[in-house]
C-alpha positions as CSV (number, residue, x, y, z in Angstrom):
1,X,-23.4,104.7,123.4
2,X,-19.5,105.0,123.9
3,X,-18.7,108.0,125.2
4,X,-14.9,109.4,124.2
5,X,-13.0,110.6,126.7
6,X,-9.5,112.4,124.9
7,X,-7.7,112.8,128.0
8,X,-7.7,109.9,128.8
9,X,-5.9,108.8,125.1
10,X,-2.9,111.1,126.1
11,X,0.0,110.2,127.9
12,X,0.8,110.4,131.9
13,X,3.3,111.8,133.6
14,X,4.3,108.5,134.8
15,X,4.7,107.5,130.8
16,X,6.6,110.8,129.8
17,X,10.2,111.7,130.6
18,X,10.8,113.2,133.4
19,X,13.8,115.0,133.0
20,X,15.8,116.1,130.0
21,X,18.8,114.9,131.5
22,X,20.8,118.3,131.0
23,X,22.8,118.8,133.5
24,X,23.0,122.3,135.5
25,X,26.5,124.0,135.6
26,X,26.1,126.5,137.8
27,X,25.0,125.4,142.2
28,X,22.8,128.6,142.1
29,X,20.2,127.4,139.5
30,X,19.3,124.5,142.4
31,X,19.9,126.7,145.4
32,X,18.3,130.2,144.5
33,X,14.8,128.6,144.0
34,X,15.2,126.5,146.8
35,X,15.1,129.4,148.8
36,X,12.1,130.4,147.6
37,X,10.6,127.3,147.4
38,X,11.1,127.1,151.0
39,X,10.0,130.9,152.1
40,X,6.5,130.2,149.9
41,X,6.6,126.6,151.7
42,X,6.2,129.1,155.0
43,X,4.1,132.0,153.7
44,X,1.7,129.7,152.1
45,X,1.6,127.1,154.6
46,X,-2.3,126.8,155.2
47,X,-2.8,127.1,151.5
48,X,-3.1,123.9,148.9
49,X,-3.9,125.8,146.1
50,X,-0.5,126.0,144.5
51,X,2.8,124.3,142.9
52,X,6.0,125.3,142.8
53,X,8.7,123.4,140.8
54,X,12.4,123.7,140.2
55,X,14.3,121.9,137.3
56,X,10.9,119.9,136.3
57,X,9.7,118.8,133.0
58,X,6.6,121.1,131.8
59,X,4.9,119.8,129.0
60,X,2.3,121.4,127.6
61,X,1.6,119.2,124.2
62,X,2.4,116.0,123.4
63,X,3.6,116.5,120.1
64,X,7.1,118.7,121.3
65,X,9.3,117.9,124.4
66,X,9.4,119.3,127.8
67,X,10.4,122.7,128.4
68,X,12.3,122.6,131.7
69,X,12.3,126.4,133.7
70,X,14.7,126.5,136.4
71,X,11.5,127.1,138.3
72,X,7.9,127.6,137.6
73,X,5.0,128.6,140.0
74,X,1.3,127.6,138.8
75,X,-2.2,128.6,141.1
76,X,-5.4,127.2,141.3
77,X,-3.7,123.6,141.0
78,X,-3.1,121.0,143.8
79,X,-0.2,121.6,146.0
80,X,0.6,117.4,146.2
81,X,-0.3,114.9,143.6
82,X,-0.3,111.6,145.0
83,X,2.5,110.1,147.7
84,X,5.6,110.0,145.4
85,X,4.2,114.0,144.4
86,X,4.6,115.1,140.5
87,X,7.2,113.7,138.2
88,X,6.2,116.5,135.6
89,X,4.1,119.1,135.2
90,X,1.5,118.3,132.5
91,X,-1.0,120.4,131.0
92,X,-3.7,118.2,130.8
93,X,-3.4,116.8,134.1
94,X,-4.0,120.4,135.5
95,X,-6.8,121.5,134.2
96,X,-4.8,123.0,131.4
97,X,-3.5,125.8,134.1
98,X,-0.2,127.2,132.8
99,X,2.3,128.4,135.6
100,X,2.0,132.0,136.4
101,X,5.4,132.3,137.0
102,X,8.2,131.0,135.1
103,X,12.4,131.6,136.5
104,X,15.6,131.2,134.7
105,X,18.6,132.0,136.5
106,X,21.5,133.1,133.7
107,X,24.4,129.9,134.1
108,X,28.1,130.3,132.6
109,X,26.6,128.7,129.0
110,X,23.8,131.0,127.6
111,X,20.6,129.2,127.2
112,X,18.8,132.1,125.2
113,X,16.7,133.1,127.9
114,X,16.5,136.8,126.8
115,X,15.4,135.0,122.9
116,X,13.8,132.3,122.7
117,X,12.4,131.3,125.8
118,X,10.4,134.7,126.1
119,X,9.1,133.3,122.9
120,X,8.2,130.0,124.2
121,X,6.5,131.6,127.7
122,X,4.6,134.2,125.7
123,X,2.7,131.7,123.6
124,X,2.1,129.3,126.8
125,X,0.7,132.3,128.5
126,X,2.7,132.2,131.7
127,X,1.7,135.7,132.9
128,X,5.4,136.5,134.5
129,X,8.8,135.8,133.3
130,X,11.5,136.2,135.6
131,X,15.3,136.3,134.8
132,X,18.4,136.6,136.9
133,X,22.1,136.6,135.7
134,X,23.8,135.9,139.4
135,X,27.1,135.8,138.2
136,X,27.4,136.7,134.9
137,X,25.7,140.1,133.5
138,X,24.8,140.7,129.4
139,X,25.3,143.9,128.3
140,X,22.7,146.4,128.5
141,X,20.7,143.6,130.4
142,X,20.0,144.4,134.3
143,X,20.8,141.7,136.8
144,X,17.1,140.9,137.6
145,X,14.2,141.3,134.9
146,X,10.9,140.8,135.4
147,X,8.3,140.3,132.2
148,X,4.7,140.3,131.9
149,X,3.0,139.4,129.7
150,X,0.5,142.4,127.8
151,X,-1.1,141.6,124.7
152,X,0.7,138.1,124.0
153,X,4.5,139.8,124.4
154,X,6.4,140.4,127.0
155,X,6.8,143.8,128.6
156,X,10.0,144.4,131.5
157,X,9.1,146.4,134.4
158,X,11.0,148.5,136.1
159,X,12.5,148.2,139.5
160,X,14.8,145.6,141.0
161,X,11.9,144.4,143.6
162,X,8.5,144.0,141.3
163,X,5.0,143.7,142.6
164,X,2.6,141.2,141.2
165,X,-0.9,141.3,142.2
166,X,-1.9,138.6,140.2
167,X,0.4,136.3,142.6
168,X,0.0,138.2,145.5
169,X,3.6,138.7,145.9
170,X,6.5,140.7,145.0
171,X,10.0,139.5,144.2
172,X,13.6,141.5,144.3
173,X,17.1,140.9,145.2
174,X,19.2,141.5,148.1
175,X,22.2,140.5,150.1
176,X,21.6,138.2,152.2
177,X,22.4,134.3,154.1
178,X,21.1,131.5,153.2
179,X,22.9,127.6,153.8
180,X,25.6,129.5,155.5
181,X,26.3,131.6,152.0
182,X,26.3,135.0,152.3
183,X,25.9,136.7,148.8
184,X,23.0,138.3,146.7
185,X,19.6,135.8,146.5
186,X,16.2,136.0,145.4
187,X,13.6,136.6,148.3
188,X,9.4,137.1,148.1
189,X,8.3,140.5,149.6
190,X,4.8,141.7,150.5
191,X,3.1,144.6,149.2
192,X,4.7,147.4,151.1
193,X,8.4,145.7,150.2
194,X,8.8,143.7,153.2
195,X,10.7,140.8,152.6
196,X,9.2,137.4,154.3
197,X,11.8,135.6,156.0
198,X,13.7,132.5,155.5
199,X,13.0,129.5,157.3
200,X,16.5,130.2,158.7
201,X,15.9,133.4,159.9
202,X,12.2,132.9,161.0
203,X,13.8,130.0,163.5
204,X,16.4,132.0,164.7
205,X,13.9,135.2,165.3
206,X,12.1,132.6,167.2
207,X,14.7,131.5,169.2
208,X,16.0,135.3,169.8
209,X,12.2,135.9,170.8
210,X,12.6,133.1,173.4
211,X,15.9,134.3,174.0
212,X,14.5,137.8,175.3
213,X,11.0,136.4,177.0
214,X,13.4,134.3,179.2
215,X,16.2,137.4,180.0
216,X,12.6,139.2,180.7
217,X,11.3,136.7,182.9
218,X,14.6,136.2,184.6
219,X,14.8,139.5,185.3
220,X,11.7,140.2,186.4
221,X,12.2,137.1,189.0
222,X,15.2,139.0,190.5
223,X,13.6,142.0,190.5
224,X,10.4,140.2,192.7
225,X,13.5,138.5,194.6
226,X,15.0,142.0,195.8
227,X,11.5,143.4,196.8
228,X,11.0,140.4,198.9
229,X,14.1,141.0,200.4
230,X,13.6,144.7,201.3
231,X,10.3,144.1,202.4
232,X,11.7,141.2,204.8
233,X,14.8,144.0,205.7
234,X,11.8,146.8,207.1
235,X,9.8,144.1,208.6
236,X,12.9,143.0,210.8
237,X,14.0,146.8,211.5
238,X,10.3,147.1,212.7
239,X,10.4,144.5,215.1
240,X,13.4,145.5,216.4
241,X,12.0,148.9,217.4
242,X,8.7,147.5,218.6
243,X,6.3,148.1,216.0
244,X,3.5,146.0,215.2
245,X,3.2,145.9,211.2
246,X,0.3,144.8,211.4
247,X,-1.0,148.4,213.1
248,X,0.4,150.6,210.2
C-alpha cells in the first residue's frame, strides 16, 4: 500500500524565497538584534535547543508569502540546520513550532507594526511581541512595548524591562556600548533584572580580571621579596653580634 506522506508534497526552504528583498532603512534594525543574537549566543552556549533569526523569511503556509520580523526567537527547534544553516524559517520543517518571540524595531517609514502585524502574530500564536521605536516615538506609544499574547490578542505589559518565564529571560532597554556606539540598545536580563553582558564587555571583564590576578600576584611577589630581604637584613645583624640563629 502507498503510504502519503504531505510534507513531503510542500515546498523547501531551498525552493522558497528567501528574502523579500525589502530593503532596511534604518542600521539599527540589523545592529540592535545583533546584539542580542550575540549575548543569547553566550548565555545559551551549551544549549541547542533554540533559533534565533534576524531579517529572515518566516513562512508559515504555503499559500501567502513570508512574513519577515526584524527578529524572531523559536524553542524546542534545532539551533543549526545543515552546514550552510537555515535560508528560512518554515513551519513545517519545524515541527510546526512558531517562534516565541517575535521583534520589530520602529524605522523612519512606518510598517504598521502597532496594526497589522499584532494581527498577523496573534493568529500565528507567537506568545510575545516585542516593539521598539529607537529613534522615532508615536504618540501615546512608549519606546519599548512588550505583548503577550492572552486569549488569542495581544495584551502590553507594563514596565520598560519585562519578564518572561516562558523564555526564561527578561528584556529592557538601557544606555549602553556596543561596536563602539554608545546610545540606548536592547539587552537580555535574568530574573532579578540583571542584565547578561555583551560579548564585548564579558572579554573585557575577563581581561580586567586578568588584569587584577596579575597586579595581585605581582604584588604579592614584592611583598615575599621584602620579607626575604628583612629576614636576610636580621640574619646578617645576628652574625655580626655572634649569635647563632640556629639557637633561637
Amino acid at each position: 500500500m502507498f503510504n502519503y506522506n504531505p510534507l513531503a508534497c510542500l515546498p523547501s526552504s531551498e525552493e522558497l524565497p528567501s528574502s523579500d528583498d525589502t530593503p532596511v532603512d534604518n542600521e539599527l534594525q540589523i545592529l540592535i538584534p545583533n546584539l542580542l543574537l550575540a549575548v543569547l549566543a553566550t548565555i545559551w552556549e551549551n544549549r541547542d535547543d533554540w533559533f534565533f533569526g534576524v531579517n529572515m523569511g518566516v513562512y508559515y503556509t504555503v499559500n501567502k508569502p513570508a512574513i519577515v520580523p526584524d527578529a524572531f526567537l523559536s524553542l524546542g527547534v534545532e539551533r543549526f540546520v545543515g552546514e550552510q544553516g537555515r535560508l528560512s524559517y518554515v513551519f513545517w520543517e519545524e515541527d510546526g513550532i512558531p517562534p516565541i518571540l517575535t521583534l520589530e524595531i520602529v524605522s523612519q517609514t512606518y510598517n504598521y507594526e502597532y496594526e497589522q502585524k499584532k494581527l498577523d502574530y496573534a493568529q500565528l500564536g507567537i506568545l510575545y511581541y516585542v516593539i521598539y521605536a529607537p529613534t522615532r516615538l508615536r504618540k501615546r506609544r512608549q519606546r519599548l512595548e512588550v505583548y503577550r499574547l492572552v486569549n488569542g490578542e495581544y495584551v502590553l505589559l507594563p514596565g520598560d524591562q519585562i519578564w518572561m518565564p516562558e523564555i526564561g529571560l527578561g528584556i529592557g532597554r538601557e544606555r549602553g556600548k556596543y561596536q563602539g556606539i554608545t546610545r540606548e540598545w536592547l539587552y537580555w536580563y535574568d530574573e532579578d533584572g540583571n542584565r547578561y553582558l555583551t560579548p564585548e564587555e564579558v572579554k573585557f571583564q575577563s581581561q580586567q580580571e586578568l588584569a587584577e590576578s596579575q597586579q595581585e600576584l605581582a604584588e604579592s611577589q614584592q611583598e615575599l621579596a621584602r620579607s626575604q630581604a628583612q629576614l636576610e637584613e636580621l640574619l646578617i645583624k645576628l652574625q655580626q653580634r655572634g649569635i647563632d640563629p640556629n639557637t633561637l
